[in-house]
GUKE-68240 format. One record per residue (C-alpha): x, y, z negated; residue in three letters. Coordinates in steps of 0.05 Angstrom, whole numbers, m for minus. Each point is the difference from the previous one (the first is absolute). Example, Ala and Ser with C-alpha at 12.3 -4.5 7.8 and 13.67 -1.06 7.14 Angstrom:
<rs>
[r [246; m90; m156]; ALA],
[r [27; 69; 13]; SER],
</rs>
This chain:
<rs>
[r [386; 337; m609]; UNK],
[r [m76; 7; 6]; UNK],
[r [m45; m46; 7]; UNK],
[r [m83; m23; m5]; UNK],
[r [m3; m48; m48]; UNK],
[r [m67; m43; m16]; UNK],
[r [m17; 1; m68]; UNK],
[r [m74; m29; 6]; UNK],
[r [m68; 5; 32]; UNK],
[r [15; 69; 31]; UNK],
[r [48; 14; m45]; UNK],
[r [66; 35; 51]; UNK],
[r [54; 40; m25]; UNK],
[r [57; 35; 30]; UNK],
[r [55; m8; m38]; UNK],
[r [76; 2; 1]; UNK],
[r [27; m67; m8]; UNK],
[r [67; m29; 2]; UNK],
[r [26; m19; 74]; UNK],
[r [9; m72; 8]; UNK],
[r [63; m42; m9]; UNK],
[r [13; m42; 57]; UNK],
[r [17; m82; m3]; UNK],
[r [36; m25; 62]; UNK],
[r [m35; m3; 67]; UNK],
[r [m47; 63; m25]; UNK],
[r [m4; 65; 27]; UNK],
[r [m25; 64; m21]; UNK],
[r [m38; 33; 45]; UNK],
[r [m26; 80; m4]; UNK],
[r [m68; 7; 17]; UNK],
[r [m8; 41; 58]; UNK],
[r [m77; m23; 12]; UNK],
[r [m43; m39; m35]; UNK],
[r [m67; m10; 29]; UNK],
[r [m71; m7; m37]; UNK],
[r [m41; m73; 7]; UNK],
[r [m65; m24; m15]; UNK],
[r [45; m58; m48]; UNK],
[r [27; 67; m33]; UNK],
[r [m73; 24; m15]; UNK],
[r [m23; m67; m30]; UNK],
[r [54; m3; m47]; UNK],
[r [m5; 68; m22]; UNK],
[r [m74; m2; m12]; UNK],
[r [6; m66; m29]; UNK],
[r [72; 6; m39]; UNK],
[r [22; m73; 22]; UNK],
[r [23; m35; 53]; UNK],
[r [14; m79; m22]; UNK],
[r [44; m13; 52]; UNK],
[r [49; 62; 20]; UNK],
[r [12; 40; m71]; UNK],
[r [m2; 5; m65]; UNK],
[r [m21; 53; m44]; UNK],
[r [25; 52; m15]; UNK],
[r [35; m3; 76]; UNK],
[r [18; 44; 51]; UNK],
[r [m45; m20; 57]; UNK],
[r [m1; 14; 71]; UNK],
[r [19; m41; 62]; UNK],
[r [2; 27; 69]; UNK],
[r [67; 43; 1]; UNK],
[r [47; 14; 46]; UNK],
[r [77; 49; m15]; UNK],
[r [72; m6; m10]; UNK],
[r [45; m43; m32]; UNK],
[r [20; 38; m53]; UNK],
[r [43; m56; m37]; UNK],
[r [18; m72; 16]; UNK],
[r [13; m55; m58]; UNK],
[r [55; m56; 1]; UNK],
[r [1; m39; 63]; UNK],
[r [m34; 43; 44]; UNK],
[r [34; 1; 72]; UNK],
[r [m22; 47; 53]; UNK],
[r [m42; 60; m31]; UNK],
[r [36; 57; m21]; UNK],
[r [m30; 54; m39]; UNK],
[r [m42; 48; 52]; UNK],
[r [m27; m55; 47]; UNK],
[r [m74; 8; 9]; UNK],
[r [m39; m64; m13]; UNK],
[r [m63; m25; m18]; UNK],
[r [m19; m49; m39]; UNK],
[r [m58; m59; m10]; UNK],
[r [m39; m12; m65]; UNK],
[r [17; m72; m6]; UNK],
[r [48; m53; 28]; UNK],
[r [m8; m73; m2]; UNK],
[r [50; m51; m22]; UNK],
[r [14; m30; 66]; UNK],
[r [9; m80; m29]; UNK],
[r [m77; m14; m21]; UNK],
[r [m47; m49; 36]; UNK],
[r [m29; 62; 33]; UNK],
[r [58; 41; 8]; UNK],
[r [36; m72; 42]; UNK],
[r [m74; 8; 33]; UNK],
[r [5; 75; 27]; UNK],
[r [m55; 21; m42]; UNK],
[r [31; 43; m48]; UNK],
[r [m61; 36; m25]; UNK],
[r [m10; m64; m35]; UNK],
[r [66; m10; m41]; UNK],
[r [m1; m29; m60]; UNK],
[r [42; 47; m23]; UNK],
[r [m11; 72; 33]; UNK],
[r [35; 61; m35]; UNK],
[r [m39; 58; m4]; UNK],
[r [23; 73; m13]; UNK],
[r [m29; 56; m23]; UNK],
[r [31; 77; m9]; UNK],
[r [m5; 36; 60]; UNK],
[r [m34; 64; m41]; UNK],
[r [69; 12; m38]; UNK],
[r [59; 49; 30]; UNK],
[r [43; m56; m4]; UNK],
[r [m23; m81; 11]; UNK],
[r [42; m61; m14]; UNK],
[r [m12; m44; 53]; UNK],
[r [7; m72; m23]; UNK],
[r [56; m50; 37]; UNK],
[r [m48; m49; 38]; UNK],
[r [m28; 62; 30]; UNK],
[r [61; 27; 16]; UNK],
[r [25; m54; 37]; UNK],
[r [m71; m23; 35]; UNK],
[r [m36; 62; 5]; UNK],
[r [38; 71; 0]; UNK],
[r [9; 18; 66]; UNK],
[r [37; 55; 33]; UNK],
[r [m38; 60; 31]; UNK],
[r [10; 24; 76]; UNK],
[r [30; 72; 0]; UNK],
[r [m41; 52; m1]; UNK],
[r [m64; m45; m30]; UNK],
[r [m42; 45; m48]; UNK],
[r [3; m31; m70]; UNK],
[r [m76; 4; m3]; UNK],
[r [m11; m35; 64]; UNK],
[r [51; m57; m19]; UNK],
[r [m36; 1; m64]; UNK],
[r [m58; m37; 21]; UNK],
[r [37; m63; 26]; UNK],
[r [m34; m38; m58]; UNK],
[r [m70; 2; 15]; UNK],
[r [9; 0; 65]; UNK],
[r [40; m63; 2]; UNK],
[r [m68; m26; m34]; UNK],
[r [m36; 17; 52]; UNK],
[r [50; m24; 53]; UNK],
[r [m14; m70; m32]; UNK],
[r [m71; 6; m5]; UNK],
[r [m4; 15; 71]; UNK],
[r [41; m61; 24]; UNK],
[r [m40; m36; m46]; UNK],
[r [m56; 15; 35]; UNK],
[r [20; m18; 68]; UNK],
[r [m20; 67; 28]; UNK],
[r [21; 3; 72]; UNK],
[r [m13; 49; 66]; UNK],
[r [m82; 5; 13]; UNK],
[r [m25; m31; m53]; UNK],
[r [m59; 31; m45]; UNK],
[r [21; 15; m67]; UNK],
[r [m44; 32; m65]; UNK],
[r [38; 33; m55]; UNK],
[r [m39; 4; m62]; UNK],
[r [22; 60; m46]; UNK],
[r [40; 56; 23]; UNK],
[r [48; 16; m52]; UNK],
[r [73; 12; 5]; UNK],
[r [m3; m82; 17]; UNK],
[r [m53; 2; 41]; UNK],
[r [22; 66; 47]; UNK],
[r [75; m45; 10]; UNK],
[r [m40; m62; 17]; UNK],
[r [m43; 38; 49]; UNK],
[r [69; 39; 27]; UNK],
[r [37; m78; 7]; UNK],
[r [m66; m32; 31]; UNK],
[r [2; 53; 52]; UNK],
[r [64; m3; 13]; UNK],
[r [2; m78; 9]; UNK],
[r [m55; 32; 58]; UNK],
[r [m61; m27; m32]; UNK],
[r [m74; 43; m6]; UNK],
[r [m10; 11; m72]; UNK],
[r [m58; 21; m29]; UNK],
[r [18; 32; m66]; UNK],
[r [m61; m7; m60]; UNK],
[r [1; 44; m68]; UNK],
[r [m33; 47; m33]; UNK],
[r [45; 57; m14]; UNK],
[r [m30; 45; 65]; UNK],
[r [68; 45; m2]; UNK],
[r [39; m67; 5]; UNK],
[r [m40; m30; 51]; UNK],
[r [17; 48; 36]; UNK],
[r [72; 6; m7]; UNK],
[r [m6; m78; 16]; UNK],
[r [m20; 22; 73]; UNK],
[r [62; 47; 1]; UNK],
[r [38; m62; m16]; UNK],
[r [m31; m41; 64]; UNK],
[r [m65; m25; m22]; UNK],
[r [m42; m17; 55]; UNK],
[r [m74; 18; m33]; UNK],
[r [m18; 10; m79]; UNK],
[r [m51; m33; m41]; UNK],
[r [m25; 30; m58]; UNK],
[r [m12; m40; m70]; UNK],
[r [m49; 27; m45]; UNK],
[r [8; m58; m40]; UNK],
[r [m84; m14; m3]; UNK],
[r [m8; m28; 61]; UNK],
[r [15; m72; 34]; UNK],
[r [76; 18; 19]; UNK],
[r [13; m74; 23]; UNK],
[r [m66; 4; 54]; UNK],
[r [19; 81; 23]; UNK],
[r [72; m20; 17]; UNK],
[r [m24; m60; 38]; UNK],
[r [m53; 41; 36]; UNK],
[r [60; 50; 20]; UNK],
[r [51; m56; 17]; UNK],
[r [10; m9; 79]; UNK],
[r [m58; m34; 23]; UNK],
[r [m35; m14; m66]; UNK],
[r [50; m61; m7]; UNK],
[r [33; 27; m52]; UNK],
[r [80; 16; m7]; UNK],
[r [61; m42; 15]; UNK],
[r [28; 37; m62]; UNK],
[r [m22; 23; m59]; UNK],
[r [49; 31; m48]; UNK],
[r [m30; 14; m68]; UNK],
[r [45; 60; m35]; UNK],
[r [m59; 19; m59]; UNK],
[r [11; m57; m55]; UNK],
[r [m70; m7; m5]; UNK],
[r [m40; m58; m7]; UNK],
[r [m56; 36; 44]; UNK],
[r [42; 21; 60]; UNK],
[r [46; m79; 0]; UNK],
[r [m75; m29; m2]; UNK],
[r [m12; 48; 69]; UNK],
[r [64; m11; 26]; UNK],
[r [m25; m81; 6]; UNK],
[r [m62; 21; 28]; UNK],
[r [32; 54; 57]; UNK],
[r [55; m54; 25]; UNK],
[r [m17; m34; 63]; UNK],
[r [5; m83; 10]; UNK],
[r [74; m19; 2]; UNK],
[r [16; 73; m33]; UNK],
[r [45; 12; m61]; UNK],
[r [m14; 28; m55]; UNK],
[r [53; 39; m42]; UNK],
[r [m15; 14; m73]; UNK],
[r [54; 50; m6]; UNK],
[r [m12; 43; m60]; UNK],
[r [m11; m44; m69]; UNK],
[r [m58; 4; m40]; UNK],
[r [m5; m1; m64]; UNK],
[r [14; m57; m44]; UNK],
[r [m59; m56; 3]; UNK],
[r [m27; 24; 55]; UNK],
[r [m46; m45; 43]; UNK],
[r [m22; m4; 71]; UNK],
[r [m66; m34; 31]; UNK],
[r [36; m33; 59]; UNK],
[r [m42; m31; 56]; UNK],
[r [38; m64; m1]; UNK],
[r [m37; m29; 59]; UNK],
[r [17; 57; 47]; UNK],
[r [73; m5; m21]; UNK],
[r [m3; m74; 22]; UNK],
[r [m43; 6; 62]; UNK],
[r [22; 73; 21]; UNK],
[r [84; m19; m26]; UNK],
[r [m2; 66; m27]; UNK],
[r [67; 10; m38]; UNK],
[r [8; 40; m60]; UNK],
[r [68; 23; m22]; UNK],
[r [24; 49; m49]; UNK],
[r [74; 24; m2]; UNK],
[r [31; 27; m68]; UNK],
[r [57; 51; m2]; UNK],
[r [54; m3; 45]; UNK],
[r [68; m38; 25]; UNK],
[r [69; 18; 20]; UNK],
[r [m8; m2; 66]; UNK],
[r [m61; 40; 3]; UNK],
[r [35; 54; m41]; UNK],
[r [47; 10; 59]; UNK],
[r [m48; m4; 51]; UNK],
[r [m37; 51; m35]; UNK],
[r [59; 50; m7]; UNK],
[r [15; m18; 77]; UNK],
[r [m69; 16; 15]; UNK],
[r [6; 68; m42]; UNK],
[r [73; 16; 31]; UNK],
[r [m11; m9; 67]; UNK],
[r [m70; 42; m3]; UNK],
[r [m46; m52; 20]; UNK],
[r [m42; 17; m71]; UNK],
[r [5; 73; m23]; UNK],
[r [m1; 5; m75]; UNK],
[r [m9; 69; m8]; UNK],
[r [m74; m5; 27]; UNK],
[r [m16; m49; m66]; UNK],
[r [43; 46; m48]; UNK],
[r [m57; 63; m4]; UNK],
[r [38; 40; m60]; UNK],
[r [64; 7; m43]; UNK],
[r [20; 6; m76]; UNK],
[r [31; 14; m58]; UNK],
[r [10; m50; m53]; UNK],
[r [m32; 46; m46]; UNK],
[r [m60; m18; 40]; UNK],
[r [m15; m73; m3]; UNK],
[r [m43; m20; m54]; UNK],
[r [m46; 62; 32]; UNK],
[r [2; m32; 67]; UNK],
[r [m8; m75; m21]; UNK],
[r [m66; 24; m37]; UNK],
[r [m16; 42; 61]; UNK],
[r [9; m68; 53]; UNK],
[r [m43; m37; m59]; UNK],
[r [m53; 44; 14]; UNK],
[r [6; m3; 70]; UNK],
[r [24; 73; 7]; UNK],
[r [69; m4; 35]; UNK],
[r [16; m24; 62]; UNK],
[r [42; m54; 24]; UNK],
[r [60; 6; m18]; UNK],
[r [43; 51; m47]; UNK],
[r [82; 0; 1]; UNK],
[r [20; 21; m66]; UNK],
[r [62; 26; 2]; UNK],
[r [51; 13; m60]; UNK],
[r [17; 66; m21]; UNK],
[r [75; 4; 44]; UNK],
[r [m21; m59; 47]; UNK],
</rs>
């Protein structure tokens, strides 16, 4: 079968490789779509990733298509069911797991190989986090369950309900399904970035008004200024992963606001927190990292039932052929949101 395999620091080849043997509770899934990410982008520009592969690795994660092949022990997937499945699964008898916060698990399973004709989808997932498709769902829609199930969590997270004022900082493929869930949830968002083409696909996507970063200026003081009354916002969802815009996004919050630090920065990273204010003012800060089970399904309900519309986030299609050229094209910032690559056959 063929595959994209990571050698190195931008170092992808398609090759044919041999198709995976199952162990019991596996199944083999054929690709059908596999859509780009932001994660993807890193790893090929950096040739790592410490926690989900390791080199030389097919990589890939969001990926939705048929069962092609079940392993021992499987029960109730036959080959030609349309599923899609989760990066990860947790191990469900952890401190955090008992606790219902699974993102946490001492033990998560990762799994990477969504760019591949073919993907062996490991047992825990199988049984926590494969999930059936609706009839008639297009593969590339059901495809972005994953990061949307992020999202899903960040938003509960956040406590974003009907009316309230909400800022989205950064207005990537993250930021455009925050700003889509916000408004949904029937709160005013204000979306902030400086991509001007995104910002305003982020109004398309419900954004109440845009706010421009040009990255010189006092983004913290501006977003106040523009908040509802000057008060500043209930929420503040930071989606950039930079030290500059998390820094704003505790200056733009209004007293007894929440603060989510949703997109991670880079390793040691530091914030000048107002510690006072956050005493005072009980401004919360939260951040919320990856996803669980039960957002999964309520972000494949959420796609199924046509309450989010994926197609507006995927903006082009792809051959395998293509990827390393469109990984180094999203580097650059020169693709749009989303691309479905989709395997020769698929």
């Amino acid at each position: 079968m063929k595959a994209a395999v990571l050698y190195g620091r931008e170092d992808l080849r398609i090759e044919s490789v041999e198709v995976p043997i199952l162990e019991p509770g596996e199944v083999l899934l054929r690709t059908k779509a596999a859509l780009t990410c932001g994660t993807d982008a890193k790893v090929y520009r950096r040739g790592y990733h410490a926690r989900m592969i390791v080199l030389p690795a097919v990589f890939g994660h969001e990926v939705s298509g048929v069962v092609e092949e079940v392993g021992p022990g499987v029960e109730g997937l036959e080959p030609g069911t349309p599923v899609v499945a989760a990066n990860s699964a947790p191990c469900g008898a952890c401190e955090f797991c008992r606790r219902g916060r699974e993102s946490l698990c001492d033990d998560l399973l990762f799994w990477n190989g969504a760019y591949a004709e073919l993907a062996r989808i490991p047992a825990r997932i199988v049984a926590t986090n494969l999930l059936r498709l609706p009839a008639g769902l297009d593969f590339r829609a059901a495809a972005m369950t994953e990061p949307l199930a992020c999202v899903v969590r960040g938003v509960e997270e956040s406590r974003v309900s009907r009316g309230q004022s909400v800022a989205v900082i950064g207005v990537g493929p993250i930021g455009q399904m925050l700003v889509a869930l916000c408004r949904l949830r029937g709160a005013a968002v204000t979306a902030v970035g400086r991509n001007p083409e995104r910002l305003e696909r982020a109004r398309e996507m419900g954004a109440a008004s845009l706010i421009a970063n040009g990255g010189a200026e006092d983004l913290g003081r501006r977003l106040l200024e523009a908040s509802p009354g000057g008060r500043g916002f209930e929420v503040v969802i930071e989606a950039a992963g930079q030290a500059d815009t998390s820094e704003a996004s505790l200056v733009a919050v209004r007293k007894g606001g929440t603060v989510n630090l949703f997109a991670g920065c880079p390793a040691g990273t530091r914030l000048r927190i107002d510690a006072q204010r956050l005493h005072y003012e009980e401004v919360r800060i939260a951040s919320t990292f990856h996803h669980t089970p039960a957002t999964f399904r309520e972000a494949l309900r959420l796609i199924a039932e046509g309450q989010v519309d994926p197609m507006r986030f995927v903006t082009c299609e792809a051959p395998l052929e293509r990827l390393a050229e469109i990984l180094r094209e999203m580097g650059e910032g020169r693709q749009g949101l989303k691309t479905a690559i989709v395997p020769a056959g698929a």
